[in-house]
C-alpha positions as CSV (number, residue, x, y, z in Angstrom):
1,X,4.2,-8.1,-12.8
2,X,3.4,-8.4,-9.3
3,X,2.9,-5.1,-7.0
4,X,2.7,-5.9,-3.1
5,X,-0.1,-3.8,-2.0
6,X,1.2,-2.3,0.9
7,X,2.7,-0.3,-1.8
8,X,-0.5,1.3,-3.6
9,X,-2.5,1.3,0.3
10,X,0.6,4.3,1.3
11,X,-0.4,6.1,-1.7
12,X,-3.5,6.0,-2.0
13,X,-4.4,7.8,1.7
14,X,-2.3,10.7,-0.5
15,X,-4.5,10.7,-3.0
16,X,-7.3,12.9,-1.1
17,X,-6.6,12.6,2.3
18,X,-9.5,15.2,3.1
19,X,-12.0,11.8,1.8
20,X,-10.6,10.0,4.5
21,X,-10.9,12.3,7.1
22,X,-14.1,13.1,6.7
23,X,-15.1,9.0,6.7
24,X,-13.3,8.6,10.2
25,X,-14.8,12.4,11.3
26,X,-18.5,12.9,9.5
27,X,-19.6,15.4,11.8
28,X,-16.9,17.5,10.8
29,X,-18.3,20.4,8.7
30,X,-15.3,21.2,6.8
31,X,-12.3,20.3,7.4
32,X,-8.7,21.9,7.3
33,X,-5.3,20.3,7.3
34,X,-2.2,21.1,7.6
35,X,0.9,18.5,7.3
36,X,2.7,17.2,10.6
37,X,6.9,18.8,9.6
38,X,8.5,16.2,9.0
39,X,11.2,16.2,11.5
40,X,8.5,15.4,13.7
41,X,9.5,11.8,13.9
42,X,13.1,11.4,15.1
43,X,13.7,8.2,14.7
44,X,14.3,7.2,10.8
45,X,13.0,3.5,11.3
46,X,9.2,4.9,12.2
47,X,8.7,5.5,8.6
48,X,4.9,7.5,10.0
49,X,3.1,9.0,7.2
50,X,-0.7,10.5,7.3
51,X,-0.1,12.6,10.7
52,X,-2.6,15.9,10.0
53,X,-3.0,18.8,12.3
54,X,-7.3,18.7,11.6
55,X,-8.7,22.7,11.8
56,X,-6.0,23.5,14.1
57,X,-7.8,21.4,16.6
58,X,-6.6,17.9,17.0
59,X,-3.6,15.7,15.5
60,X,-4.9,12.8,13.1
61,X,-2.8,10.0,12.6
62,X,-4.1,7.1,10.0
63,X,-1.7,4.0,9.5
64,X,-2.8,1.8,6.7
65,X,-1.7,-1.7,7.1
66,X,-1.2,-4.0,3.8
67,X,0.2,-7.2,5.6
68,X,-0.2,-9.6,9.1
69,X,2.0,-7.7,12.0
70,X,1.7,-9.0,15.1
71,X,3.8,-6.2,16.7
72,X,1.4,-3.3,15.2
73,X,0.1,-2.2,18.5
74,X,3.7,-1.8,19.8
75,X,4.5,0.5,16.8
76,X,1.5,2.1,16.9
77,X,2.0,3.3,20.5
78,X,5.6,4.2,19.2
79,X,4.1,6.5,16.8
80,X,2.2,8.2,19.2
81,X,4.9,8.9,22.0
82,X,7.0,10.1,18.9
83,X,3.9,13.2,17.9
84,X,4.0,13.6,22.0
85,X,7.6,13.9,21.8
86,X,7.2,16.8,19.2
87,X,3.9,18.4,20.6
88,X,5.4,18.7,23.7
89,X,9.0,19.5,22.8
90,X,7.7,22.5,20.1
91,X,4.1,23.6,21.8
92,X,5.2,22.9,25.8
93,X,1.9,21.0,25.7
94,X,-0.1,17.7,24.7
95,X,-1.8,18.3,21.7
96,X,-5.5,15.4,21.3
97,X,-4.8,12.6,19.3
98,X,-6.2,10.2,17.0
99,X,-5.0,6.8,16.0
100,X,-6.9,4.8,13.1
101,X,-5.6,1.7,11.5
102,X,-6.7,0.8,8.7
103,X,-7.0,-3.1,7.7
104,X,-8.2,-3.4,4.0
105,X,-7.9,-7.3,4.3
106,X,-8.9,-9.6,6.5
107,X,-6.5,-11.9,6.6
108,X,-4.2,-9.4,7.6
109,X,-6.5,-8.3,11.1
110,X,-4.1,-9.7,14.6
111,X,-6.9,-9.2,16.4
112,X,-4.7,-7.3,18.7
113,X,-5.6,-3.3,18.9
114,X,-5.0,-2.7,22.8
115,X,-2.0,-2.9,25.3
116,X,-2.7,-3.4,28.5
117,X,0.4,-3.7,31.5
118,X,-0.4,-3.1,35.3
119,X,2.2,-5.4,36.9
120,X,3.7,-2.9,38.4
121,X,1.9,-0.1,41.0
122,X,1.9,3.1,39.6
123,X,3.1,2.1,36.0
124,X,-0.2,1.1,34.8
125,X,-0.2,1.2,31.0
126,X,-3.8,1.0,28.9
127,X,-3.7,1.8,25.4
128,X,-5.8,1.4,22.6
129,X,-6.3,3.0,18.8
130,X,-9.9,3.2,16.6
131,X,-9.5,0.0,13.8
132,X,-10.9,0.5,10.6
133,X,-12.0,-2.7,8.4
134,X,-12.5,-2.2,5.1
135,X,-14.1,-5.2,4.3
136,X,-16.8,-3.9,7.1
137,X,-17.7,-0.2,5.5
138,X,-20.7,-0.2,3.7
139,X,-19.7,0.5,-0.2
140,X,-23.8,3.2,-0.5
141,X,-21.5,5.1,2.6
142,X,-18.3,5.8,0.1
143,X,-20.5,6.2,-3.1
144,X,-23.5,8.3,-1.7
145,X,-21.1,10.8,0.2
146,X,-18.7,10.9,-3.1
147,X,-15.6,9.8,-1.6
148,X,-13.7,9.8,-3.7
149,X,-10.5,9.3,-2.9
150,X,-11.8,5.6,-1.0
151,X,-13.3,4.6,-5.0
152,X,-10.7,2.3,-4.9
153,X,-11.7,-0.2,-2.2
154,X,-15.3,-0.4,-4.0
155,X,-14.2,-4.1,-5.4
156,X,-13.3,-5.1,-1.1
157,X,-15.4,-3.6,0.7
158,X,-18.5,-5.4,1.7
159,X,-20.4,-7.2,-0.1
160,X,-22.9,-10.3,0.1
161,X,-21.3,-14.1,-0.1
162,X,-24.0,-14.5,-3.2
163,X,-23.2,-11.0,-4.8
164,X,-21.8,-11.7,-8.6
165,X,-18.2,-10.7,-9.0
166,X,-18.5,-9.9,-12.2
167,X,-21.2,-6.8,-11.4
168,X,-19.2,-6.0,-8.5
169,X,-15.7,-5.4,-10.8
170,X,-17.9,-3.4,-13.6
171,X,-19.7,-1.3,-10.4
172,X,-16.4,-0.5,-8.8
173,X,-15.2,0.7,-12.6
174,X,-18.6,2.7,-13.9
175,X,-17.9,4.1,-9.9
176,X,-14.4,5.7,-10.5
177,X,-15.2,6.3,-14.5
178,X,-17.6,9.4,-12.5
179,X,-14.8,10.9,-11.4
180,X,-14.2,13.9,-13.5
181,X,-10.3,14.4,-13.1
182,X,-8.9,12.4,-15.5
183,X,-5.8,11.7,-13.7
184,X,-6.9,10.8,-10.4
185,X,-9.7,8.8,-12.3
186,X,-6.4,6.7,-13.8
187,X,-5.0,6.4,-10.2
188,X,-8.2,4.9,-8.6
189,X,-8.2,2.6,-11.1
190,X,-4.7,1.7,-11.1
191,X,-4.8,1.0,-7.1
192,X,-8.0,-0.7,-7.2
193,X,-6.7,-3.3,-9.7
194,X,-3.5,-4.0,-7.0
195,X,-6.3,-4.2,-3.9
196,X,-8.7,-6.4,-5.9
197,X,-6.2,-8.8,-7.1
198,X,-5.8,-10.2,-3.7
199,X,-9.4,-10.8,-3.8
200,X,-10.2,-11.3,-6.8
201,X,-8.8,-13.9,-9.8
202,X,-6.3,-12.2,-12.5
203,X,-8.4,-13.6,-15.3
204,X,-11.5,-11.8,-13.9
205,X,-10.1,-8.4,-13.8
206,X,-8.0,-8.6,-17.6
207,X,-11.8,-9.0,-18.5
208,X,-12.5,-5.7,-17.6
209,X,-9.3,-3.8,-17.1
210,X,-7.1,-3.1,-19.9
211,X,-3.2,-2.7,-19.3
212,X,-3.1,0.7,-21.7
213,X,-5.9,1.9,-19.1
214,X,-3.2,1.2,-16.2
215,X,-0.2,2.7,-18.1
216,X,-2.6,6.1,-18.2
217,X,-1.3,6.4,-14.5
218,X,1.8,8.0,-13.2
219,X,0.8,6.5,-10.0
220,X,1.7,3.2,-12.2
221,X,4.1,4.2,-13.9
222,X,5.8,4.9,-10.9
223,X,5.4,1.8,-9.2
224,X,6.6,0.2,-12.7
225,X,9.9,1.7,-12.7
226,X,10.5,1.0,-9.0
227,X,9.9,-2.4,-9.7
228,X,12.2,-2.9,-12.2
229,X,14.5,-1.1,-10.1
230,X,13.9,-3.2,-7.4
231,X,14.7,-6.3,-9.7
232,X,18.0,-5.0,-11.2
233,X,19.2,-4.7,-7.3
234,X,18.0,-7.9,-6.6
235,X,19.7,-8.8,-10.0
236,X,23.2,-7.5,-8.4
237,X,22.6,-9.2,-5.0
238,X,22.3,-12.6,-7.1
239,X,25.2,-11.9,-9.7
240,X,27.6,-11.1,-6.5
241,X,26.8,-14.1,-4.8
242,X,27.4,-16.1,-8.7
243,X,30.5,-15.0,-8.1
244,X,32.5,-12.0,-10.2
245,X,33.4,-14.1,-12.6
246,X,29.7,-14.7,-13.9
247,X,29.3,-11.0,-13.7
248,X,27.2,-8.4,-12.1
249,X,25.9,-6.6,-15.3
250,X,25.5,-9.8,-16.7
251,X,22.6,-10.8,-14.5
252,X,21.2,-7.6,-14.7
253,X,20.6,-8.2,-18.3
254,X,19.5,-10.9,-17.4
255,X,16.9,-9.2,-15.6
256,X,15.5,-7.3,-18.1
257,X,15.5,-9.5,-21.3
258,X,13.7,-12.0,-19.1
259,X,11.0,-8.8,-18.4
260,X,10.8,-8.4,-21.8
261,X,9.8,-12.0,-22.4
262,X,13.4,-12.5,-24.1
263,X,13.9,-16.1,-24.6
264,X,16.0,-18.1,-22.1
265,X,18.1,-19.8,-25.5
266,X,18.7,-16.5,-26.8
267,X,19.7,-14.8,-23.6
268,X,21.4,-17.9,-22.9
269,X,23.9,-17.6,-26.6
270,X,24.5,-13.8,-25.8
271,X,25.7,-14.3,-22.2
272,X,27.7,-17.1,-22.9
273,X,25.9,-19.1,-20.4
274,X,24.2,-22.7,-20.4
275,X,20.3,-22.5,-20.8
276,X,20.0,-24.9,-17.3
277,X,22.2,-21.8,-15.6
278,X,19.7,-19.1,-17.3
279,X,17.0,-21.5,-16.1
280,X,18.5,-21.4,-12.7
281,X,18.7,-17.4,-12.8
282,X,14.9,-17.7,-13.5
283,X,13.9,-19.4,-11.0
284,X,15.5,-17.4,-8.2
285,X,14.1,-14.1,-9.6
286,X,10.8,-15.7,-9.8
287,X,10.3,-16.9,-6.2
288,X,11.2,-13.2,-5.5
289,X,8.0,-12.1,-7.6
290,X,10.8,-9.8,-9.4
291,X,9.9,-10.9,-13.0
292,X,6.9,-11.0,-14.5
293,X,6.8,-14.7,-15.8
């Protein structure tokens, strides 16, 4: 089963936000926060989670990024006139704000964080937002300051070219196993094996992470059951376009027996379909990463 991880990066800044504040804000003593309402954002298509109100003192906003998006600055700047829109509209005034993106892969970094327009006098335009990279922070910085709500990135943050995978995986696990509630102790481990698969090989991480371990999450769990979801939709998008005929519930069942590693000549004899058009079905759901094999 494959999980994008822009899905687990959303939820795991919910896990303990107050973690991440204080890693973007280590001066601050303690630290108080109080969600952003969430009519704040008008517009649906913003989608803006993580906006904090910090000690009643300044706005936080922290946009975790799990892909390449060339436009982020644009959205980002979006975001912000959308809290200005609110602070200004609700409290008659500007309210400070800070911006933090965080990039937990490289590959994913634009190199753009700034916008920058002065072609017309008067309408100059400079804007720019702090950048987190994950695969810069310093894993003693998470560890010794028990953050840990950021256990999860342990396996991607930096480490040395040299540095043995293998110790780095068992680390990252013996990390999170210190946690002492259970259940976010199943969470951190359930994200952290989405994050280091893009890093690291699948074969590495069975080694030393056990499905029943996984299955211990509702963070999982969740994700599980939106996947298959997810497929039985994409099941009805590709039974419509077969045609009626081949029928919609058809190819959801489809979906599923394949899931459950049902064989293609059996589903094939109780659909009344050929094994080359069960084959076919396959094939389509597997380019779309919406079966497991």
């Amino acid at each position: 089963m494959y999980i994008r991880s822009d899905v687990p990066i959303k939820r795991l800044l919910q896990l303990k936000p107050k973690d991440w504040i204080s890693l973007l804000f280590p001066d601050l003593e303690e630290i108080e926060l109080t969600d952003m309402p969430t009519d704040m954002v008008p517009k649906i298509e913003s989608r803006m989670d993580n906006v904090k109100y910090i000690n009643d003192s300044f706005i936080s906003h922290i946009e975790p990024n799990g892909y390449l998006d060339y436009s982020m600055p644009g959205r980002m700047l979006r975001y912000r006139a959308d809290i200005l829109e609110y602070t200004l509209s609700v409290y008659k005034k500007t309210v400070p704000i800070s911006q933090t993106l965080i990039l937990f892969f490289e590959k994913h970094d634009n190199k753009l964080h700034e916008l920058y327009d002065n072609i017309f006098e008067g309408q100059e335009l400079r804007y720019r937002y702090k950048v987190v990279k994950v695969w810069e922070i310093d894993p003693q910085e998470i560890i010794s300051r028990k953050l840990y709500g950021l256990y999860s990135l342990l396996p991607i943050v930096k480490h040395g070219k040299d540095e043995n995978e293998d110790k780095i995986i068992t680390d990252s696990i013996n990390a999170i196993k210190e946690v002492e509630d259970a259940s976010l102790q199943a969470d951190l481990l359930s994200v952290m094996s989405v994050l280091a698969s893009e890093k690291y090989s699948k074969e590495l991480l069975k080694k030393y992470i056990r499905r029943e371990q996984l299955m211990e999450s509702e963070l999982f769990q969740e994700w599980v059951e939106e996947f298959v979801i997810e497929g039985e939709k994409r099941g009805v998008e590709i039974g419509e376009k077969r045609g009626k005929n081949k029928g919609i519930q058809t190819t959801i069942y489809i979906v599923k027996g394949l899931n459950n590693k049902v064989p293609v000549e059996i589903l094939a004899k109780k659909t009344n379909l050929s094994v080359k058009e069960i084959k076919k079905i396959k094939a389509e759901l597997k380019s779309n990463k919406l079966i497991k094999a």
